[in-house]
mmJSON file of the N, C-alpha and C atoms, coordinates in Angstrom:
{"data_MODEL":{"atom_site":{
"group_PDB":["ATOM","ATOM","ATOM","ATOM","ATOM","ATOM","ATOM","ATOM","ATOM","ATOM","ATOM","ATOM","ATOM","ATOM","ATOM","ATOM","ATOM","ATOM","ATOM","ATOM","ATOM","ATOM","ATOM","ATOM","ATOM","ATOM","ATOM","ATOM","ATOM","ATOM","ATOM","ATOM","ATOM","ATOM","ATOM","ATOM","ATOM","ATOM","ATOM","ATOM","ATOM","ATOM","ATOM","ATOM","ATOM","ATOM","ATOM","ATOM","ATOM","ATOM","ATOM","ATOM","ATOM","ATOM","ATOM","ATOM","ATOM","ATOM","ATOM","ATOM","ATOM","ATOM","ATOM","ATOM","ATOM","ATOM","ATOM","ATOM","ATOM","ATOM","ATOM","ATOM","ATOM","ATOM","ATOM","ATOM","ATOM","ATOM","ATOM","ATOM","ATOM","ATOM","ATOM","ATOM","ATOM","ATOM","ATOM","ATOM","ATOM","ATOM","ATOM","ATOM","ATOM","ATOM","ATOM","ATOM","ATOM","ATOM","ATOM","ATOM","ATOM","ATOM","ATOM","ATOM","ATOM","ATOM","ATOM","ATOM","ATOM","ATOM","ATOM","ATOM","ATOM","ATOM","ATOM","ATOM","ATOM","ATOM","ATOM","ATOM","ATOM","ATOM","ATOM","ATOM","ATOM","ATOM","ATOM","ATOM","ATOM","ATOM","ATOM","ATOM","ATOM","ATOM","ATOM","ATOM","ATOM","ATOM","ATOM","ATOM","ATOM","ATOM","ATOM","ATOM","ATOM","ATOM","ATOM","ATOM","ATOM","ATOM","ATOM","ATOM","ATOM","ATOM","ATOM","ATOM","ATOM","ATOM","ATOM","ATOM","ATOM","ATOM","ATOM","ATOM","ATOM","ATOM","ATOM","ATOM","ATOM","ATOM","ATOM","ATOM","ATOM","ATOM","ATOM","ATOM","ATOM","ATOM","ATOM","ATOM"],
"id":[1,2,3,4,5,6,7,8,9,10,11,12,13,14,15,16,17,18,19,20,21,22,23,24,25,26,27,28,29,30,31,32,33,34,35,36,37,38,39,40,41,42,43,44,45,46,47,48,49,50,51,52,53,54,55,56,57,58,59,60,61,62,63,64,65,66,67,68,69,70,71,72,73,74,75,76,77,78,79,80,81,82,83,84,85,86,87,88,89,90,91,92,93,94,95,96,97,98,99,100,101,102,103,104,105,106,107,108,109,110,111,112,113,114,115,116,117,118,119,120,121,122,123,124,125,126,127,128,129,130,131,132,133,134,135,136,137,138,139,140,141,142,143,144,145,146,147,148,149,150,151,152,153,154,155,156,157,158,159,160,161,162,163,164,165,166,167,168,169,170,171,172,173,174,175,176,177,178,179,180],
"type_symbol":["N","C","C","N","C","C","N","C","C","N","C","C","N","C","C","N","C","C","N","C","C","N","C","C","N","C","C","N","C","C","N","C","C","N","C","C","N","C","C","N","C","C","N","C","C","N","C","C","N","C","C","N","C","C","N","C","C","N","C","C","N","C","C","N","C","C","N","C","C","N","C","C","N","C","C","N","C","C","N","C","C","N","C","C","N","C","C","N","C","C","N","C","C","N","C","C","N","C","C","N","C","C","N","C","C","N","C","C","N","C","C","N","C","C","N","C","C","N","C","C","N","C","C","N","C","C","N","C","C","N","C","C","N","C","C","N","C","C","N","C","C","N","C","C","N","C","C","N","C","C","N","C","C","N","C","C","N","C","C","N","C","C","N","C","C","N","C","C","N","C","C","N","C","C","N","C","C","N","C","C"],
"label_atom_id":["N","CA","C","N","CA","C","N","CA","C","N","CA","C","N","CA","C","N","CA","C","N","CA","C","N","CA","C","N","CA","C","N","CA","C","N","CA","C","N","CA","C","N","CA","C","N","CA","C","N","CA","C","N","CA","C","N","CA","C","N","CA","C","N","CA","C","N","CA","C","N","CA","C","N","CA","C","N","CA","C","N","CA","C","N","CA","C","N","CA","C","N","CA","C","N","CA","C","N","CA","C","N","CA","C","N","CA","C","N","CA","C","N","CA","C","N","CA","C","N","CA","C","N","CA","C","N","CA","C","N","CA","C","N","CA","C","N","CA","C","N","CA","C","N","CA","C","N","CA","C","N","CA","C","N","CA","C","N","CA","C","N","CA","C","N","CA","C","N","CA","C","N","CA","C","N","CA","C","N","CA","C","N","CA","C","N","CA","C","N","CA","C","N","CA","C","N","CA","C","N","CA","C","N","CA","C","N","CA","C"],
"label_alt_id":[null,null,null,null,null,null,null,null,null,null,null,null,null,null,null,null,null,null,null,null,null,null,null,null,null,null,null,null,null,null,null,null,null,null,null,null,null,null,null,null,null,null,null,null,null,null,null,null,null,null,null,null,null,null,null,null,null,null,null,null,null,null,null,null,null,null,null,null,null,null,null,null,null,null,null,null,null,null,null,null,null,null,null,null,null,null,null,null,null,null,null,null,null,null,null,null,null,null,null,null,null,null,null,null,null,null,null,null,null,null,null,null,null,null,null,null,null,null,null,null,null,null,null,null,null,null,null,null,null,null,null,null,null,null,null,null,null,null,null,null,null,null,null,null,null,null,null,null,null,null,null,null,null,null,null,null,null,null,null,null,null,null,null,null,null,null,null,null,null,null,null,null,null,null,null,null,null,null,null,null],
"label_comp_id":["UNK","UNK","UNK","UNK","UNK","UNK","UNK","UNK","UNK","UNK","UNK","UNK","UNK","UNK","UNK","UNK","UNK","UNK","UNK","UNK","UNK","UNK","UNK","UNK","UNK","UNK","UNK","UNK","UNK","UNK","UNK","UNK","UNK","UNK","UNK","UNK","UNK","UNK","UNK","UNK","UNK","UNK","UNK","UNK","UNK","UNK","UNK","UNK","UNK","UNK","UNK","UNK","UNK","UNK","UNK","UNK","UNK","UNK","UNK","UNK","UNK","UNK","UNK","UNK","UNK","UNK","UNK","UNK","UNK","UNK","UNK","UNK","UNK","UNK","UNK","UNK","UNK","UNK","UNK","UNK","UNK","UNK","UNK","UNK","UNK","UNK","UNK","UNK","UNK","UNK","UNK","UNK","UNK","UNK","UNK","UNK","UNK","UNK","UNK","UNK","UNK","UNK","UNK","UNK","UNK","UNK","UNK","UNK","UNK","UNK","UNK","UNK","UNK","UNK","UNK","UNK","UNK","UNK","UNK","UNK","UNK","UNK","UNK","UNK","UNK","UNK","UNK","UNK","UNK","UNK","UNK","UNK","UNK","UNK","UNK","UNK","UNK","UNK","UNK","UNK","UNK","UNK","UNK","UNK","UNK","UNK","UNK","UNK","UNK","UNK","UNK","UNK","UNK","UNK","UNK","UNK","UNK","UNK","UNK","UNK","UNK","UNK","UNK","UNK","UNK","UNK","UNK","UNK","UNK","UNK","UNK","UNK","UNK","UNK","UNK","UNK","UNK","UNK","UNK","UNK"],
"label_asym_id":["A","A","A","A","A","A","A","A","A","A","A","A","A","A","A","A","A","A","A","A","A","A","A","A","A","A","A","A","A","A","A","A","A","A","A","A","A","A","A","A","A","A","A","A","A","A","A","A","A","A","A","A","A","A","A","A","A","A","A","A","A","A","A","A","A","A","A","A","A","A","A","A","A","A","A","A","A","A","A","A","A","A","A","A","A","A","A","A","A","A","A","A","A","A","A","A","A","A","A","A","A","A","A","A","A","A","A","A","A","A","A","A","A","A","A","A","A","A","A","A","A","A","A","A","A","A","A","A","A","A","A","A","A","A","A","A","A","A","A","A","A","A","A","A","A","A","A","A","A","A","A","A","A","A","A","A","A","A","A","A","A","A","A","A","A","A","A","A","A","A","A","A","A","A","A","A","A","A","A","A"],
"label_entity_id":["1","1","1","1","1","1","1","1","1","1","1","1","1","1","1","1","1","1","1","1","1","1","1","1","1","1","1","1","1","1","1","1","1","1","1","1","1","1","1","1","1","1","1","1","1","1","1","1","1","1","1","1","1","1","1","1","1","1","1","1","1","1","1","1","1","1","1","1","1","1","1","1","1","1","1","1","1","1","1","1","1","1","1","1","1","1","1","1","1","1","1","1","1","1","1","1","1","1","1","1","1","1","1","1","1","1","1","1","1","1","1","1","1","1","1","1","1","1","1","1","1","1","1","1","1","1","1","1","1","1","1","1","1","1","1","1","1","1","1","1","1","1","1","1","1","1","1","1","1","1","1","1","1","1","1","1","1","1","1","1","1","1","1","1","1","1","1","1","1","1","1","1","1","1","1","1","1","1","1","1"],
"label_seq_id":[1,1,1,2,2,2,3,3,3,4,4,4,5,5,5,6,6,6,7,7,7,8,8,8,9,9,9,10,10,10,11,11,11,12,12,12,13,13,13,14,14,14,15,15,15,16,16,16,17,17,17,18,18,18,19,19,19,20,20,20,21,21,21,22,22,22,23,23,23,24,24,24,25,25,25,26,26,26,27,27,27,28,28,28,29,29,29,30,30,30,31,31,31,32,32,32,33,33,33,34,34,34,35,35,35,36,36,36,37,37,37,38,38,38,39,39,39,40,40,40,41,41,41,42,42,42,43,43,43,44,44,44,45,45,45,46,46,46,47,47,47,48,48,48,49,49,49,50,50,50,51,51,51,52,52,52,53,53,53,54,54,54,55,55,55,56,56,56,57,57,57,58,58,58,59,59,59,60,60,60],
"pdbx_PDB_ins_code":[null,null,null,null,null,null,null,null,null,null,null,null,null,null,null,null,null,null,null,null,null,null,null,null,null,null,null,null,null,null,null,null,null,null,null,null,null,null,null,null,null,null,null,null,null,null,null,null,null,null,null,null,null,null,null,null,null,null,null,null,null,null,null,null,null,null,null,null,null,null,null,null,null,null,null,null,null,null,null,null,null,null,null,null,null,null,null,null,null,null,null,null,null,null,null,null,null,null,null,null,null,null,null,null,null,null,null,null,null,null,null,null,null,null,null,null,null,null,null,null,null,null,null,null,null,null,null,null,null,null,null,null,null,null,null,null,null,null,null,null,null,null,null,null,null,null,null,null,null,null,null,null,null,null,null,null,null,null,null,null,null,null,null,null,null,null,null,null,null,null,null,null,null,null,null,null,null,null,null,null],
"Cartn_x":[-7.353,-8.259,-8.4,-9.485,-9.929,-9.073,-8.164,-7.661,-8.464,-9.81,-10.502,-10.45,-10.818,-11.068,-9.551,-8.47,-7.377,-7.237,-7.454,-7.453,-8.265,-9.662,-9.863,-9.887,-8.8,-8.08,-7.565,-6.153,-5.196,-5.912,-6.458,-6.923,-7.644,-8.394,-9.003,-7.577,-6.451,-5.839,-4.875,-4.714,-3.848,-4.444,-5.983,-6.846,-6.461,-6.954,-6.475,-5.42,-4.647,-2.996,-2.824,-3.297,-3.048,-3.655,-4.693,-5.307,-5.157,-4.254,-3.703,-2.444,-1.596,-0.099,-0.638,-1.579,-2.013,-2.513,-3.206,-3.414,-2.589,-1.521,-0.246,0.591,0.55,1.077,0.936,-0.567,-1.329,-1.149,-1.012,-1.15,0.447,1.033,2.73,3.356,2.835,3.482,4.826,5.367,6.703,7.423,7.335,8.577,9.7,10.838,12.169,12.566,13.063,13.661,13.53,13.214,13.333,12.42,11.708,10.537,9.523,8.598,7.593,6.068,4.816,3.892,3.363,3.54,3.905,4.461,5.631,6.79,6.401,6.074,5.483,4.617,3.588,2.257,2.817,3.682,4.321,4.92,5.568,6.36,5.05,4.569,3.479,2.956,2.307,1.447,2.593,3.29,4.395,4.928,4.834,4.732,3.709,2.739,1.113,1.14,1.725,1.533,2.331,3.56,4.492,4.334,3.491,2.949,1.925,0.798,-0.232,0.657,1.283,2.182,2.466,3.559,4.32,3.295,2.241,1.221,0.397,-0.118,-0.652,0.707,1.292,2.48,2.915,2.924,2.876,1.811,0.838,-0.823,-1.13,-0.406,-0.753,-0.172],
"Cartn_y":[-21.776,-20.721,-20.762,-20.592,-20.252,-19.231,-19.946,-18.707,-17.649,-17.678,-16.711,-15.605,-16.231,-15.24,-14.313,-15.249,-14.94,-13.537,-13.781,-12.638,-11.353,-11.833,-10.844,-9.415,-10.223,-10.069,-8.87,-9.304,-8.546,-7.837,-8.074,-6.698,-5.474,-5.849,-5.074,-4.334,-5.235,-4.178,-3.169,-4.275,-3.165,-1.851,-1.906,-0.825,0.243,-0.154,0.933,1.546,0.188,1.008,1.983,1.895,2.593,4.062,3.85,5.009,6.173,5.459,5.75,6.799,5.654,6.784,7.421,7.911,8.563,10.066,9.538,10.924,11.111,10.469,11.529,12.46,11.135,11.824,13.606,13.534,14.597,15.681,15.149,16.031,17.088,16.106,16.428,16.497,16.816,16.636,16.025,16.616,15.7,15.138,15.812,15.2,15.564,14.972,15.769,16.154,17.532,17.886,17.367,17.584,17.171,16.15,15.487,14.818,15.014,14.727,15.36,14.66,14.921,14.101,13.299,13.488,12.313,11.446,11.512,10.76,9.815,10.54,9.935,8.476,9.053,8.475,6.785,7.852,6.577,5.447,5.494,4.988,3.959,4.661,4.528,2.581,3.452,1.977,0.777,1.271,0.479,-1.006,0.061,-0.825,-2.065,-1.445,-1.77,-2.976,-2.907,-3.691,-4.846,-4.382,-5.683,-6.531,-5.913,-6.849,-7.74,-7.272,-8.038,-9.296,-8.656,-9.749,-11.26,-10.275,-11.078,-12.313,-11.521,-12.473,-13.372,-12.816,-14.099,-15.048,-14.654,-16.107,-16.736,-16.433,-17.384,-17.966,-17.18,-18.065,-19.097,-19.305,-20.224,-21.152],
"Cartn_z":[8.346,7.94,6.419,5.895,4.389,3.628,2.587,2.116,1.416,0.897,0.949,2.05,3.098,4.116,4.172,4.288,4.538,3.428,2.396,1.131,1.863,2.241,2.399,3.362,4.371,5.386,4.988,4.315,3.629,2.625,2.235,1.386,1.889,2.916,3.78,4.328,4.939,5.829,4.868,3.888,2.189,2.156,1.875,2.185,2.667,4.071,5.279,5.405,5.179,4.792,3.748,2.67,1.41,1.706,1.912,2.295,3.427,4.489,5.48,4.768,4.091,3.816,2.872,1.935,0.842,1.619,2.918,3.483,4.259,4.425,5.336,4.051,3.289,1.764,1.784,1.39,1.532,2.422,3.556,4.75,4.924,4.442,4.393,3.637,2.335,1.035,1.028,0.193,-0.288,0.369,1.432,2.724,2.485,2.429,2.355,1.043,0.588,-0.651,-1.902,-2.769,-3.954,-4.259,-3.178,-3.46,-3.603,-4.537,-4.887,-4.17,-4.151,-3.779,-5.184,-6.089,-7.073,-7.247,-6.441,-6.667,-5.186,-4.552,-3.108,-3.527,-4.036,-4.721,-5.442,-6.747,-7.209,-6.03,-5.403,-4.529,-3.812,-3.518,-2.546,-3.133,-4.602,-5.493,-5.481,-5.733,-6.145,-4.735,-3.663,-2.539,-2.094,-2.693,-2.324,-3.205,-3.956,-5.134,-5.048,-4.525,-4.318,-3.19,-2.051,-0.822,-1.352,-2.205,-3.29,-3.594,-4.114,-5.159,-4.375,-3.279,-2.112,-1.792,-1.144,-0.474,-1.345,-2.204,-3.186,-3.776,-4.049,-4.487,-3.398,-1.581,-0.634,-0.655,-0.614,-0.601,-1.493,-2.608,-3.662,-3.335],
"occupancy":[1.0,1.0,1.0,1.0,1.0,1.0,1.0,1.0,1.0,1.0,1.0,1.0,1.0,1.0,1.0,1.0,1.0,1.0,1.0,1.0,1.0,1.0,1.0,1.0,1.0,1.0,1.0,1.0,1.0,1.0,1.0,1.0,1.0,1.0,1.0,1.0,1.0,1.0,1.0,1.0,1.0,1.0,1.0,1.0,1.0,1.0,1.0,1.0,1.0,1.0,1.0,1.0,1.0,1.0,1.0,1.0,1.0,1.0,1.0,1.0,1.0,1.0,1.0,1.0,1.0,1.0,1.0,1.0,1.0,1.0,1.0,1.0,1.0,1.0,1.0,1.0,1.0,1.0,1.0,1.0,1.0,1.0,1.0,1.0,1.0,1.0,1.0,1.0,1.0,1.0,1.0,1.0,1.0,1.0,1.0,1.0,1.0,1.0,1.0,1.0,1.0,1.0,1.0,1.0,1.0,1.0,1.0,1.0,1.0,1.0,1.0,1.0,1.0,1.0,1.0,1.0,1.0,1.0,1.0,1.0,1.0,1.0,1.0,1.0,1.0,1.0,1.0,1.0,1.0,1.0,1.0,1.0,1.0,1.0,1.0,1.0,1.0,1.0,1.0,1.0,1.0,1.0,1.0,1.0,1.0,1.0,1.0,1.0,1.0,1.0,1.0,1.0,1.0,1.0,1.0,1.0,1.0,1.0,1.0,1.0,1.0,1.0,1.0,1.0,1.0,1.0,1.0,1.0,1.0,1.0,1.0,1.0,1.0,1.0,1.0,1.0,1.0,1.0,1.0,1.0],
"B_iso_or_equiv":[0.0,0.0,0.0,0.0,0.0,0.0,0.0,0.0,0.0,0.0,0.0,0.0,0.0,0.0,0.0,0.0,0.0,0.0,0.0,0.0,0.0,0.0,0.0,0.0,0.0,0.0,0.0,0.0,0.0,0.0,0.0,0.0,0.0,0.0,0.0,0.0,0.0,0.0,0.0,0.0,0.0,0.0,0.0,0.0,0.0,0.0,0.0,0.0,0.0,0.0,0.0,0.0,0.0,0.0,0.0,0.0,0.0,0.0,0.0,0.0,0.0,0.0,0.0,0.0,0.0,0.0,0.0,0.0,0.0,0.0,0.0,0.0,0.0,0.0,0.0,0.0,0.0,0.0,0.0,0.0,0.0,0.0,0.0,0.0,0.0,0.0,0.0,0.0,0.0,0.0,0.0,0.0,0.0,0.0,0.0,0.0,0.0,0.0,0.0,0.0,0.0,0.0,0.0,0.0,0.0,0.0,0.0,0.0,0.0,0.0,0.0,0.0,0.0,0.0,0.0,0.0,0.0,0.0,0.0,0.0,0.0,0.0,0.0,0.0,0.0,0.0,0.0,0.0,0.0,0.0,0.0,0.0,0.0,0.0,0.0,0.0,0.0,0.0,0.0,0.0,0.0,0.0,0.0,0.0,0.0,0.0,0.0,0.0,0.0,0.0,0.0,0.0,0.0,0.0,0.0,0.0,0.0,0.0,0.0,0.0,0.0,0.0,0.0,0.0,0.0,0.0,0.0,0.0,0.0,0.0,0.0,0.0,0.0,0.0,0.0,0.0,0.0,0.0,0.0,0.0],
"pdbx_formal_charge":[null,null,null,null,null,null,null,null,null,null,null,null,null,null,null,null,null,null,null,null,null,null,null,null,null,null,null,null,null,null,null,null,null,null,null,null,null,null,null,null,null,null,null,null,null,null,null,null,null,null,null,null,null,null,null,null,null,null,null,null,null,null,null,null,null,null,null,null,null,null,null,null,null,null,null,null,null,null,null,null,null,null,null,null,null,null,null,null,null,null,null,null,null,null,null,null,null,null,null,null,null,null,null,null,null,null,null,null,null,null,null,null,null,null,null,null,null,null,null,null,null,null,null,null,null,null,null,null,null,null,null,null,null,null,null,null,null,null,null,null,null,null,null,null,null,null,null,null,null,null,null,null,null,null,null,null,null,null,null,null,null,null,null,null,null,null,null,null,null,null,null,null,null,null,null,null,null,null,null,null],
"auth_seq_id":[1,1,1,2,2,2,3,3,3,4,4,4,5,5,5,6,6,6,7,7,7,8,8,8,9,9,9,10,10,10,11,11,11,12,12,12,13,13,13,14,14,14,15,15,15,16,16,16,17,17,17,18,18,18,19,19,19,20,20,20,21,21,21,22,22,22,23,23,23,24,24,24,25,25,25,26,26,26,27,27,27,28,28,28,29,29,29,30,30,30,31,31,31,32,32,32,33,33,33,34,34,34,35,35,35,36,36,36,37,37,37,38,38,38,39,39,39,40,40,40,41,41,41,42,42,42,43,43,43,44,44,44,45,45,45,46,46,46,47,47,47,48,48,48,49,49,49,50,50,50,51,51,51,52,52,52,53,53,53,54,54,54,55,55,55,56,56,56,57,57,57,58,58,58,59,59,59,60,60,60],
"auth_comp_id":["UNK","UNK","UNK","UNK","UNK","UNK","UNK","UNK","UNK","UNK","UNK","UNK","UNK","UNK","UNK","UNK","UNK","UNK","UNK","UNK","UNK","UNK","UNK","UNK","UNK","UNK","UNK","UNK","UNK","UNK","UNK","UNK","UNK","UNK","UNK","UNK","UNK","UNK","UNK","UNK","UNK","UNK","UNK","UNK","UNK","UNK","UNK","UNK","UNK","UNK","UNK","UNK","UNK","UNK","UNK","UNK","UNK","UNK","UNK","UNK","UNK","UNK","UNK","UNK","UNK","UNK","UNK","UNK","UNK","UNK","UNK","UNK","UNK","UNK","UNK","UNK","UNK","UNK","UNK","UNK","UNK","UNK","UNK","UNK","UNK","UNK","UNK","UNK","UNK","UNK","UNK","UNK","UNK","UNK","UNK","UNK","UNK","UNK","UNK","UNK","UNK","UNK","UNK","UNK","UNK","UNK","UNK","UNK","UNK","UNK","UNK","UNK","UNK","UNK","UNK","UNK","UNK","UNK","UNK","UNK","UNK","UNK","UNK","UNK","UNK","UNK","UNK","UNK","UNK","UNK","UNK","UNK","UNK","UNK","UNK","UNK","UNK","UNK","UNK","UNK","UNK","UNK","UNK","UNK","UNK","UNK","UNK","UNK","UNK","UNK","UNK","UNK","UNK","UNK","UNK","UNK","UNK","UNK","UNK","UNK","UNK","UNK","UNK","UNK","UNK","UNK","UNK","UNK","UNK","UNK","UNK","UNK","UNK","UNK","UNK","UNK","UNK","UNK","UNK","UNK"],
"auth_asym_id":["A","A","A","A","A","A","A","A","A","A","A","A","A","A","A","A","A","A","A","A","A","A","A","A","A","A","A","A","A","A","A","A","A","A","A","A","A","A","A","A","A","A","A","A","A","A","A","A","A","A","A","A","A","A","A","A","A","A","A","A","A","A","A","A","A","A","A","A","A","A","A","A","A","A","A","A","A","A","A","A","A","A","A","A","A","A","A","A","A","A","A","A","A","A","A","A","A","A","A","A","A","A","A","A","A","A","A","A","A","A","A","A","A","A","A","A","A","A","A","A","A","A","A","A","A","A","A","A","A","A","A","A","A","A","A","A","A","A","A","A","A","A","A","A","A","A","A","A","A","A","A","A","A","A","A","A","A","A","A","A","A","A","A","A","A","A","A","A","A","A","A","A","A","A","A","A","A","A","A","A"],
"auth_atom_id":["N","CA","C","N","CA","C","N","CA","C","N","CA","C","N","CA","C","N","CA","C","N","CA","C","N","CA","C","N","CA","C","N","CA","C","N","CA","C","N","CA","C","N","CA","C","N","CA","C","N","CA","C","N","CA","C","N","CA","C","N","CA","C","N","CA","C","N","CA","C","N","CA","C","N","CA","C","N","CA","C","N","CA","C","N","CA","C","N","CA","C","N","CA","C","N","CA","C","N","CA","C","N","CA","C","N","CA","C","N","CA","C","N","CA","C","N","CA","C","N","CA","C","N","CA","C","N","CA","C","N","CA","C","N","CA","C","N","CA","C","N","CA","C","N","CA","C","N","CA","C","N","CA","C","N","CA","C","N","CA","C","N","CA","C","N","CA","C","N","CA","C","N","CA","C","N","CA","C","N","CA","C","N","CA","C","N","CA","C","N","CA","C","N","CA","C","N","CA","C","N","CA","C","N","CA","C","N","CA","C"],
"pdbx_PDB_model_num":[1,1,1,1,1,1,1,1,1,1,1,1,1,1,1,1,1,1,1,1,1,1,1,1,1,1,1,1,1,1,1,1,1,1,1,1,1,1,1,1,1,1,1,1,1,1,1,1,1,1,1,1,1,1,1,1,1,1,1,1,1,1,1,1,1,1,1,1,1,1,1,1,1,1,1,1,1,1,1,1,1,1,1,1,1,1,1,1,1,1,1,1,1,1,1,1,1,1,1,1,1,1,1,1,1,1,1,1,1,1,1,1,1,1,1,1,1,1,1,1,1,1,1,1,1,1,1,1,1,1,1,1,1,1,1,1,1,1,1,1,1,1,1,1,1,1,1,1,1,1,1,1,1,1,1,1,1,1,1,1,1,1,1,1,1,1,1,1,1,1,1,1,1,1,1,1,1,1,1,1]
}}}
């Protein structure tokens, strides 16, 4: 398969995903104690970001 396509695969499903836990985020704020929906948020990119990462340095 085209690693183009393949990209745009995963980015599409990064997407969905991101947007997915951003509105549970939302829906449920902090979740347990002392966590904030900022701190959520943060957490959140941070994940998003390191699967990016993950997958383009296998893809190369």
């Amino acid at each position: 398969m085209d690693k183009e396509v393949l990209k745009q695969i995963f980015e599409n499903l990064l997407n969905e995903y991101e947007a997915s836990a951003k509105s549970e985020i939302h829906e449920h704020g902090g979740g347990a104690p002392g966590i904030t929906i900022d701190g959520e948020m943060d957490y959140l990119i941070k994940k998003v970001q390191k699967y990016r990462e993950d997958f383009y340095k296998e893809l190369d």
